[in-house]
C-alpha positions in Angstrom: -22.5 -32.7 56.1 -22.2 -31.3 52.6 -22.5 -33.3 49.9 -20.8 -30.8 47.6 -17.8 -31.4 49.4 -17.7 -34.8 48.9 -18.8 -34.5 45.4 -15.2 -33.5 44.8 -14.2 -37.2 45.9 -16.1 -38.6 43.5 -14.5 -39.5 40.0 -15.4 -37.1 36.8 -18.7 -37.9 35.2 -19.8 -39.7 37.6 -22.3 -37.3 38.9 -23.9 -37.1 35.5 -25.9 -40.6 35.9 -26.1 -40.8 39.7 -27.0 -38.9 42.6 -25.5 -38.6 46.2 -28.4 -39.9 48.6 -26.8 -40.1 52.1 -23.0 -40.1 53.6 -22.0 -41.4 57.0 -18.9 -40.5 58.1 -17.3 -43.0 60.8 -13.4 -43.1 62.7 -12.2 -45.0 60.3 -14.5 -44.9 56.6 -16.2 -42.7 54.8 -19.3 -44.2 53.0 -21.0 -42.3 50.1 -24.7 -44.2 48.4 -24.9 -43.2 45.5 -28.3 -44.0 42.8 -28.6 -43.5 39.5 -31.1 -41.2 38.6 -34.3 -41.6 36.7 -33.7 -40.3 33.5 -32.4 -42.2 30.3 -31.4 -40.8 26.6 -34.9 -41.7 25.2 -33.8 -39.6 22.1 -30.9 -41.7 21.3 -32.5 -45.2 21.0 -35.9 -46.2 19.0 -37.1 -47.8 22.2 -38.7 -46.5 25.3 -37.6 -47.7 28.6 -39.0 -47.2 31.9 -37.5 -48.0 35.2 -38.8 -50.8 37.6 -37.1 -50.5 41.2 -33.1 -51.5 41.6 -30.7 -54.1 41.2 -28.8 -55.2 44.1 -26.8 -52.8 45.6 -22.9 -52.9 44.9 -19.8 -51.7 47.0 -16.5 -50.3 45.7 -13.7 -49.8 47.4 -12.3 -46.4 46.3 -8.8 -44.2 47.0 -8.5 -43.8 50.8 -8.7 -40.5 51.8 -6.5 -38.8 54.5 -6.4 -42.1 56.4 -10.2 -43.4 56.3 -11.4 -46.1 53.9 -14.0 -44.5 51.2 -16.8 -46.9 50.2 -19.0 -46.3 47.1 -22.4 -48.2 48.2 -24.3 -48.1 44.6 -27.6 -48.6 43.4 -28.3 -49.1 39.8 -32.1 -48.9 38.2 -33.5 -52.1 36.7 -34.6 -50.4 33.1 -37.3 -52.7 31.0 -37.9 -52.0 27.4 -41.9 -51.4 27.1 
């Protein structure tokens, strides 16, 4: 599977603070993980953060698409200000 394809399902922006991991593609659902990626604006804030592992993981329930369910399974960082 390519995941540029299914970048195009994805809303606008999105892709700027996370990254597609995996996709599995059943009968009935399409299911895209999605992580945020390991970078932060350092530059705009006077403090310096530094990722430690992830917050549980969330599902949204998105748009179908031509007749399967699309689930977002997300995974946000857990940032702590050194």
């Amino acid at each position: 599977m390519h995941k540029d394809g299914y970048s195009l399902l994805l809303s606008k922006g999105l892709l700027d603070y996370f990254e597609i991991v995996s996709i599995k593609e059943k009968a009935r659902e399409i299911r895209i993980y999605l992580e945020e990626k390991n970078n932060i604006n350092q530059k705009a804030s006077a403090f310096e953060y530094e990722s430690k592992g992830f917050y549980p993981h969330i599902l949204v329930n998105d748009f179908p698409v031509r007749g399967k369910q699309l689930l977002l399974d997300i995974r946000r960082r857990r940032w702590v200000n050194k």
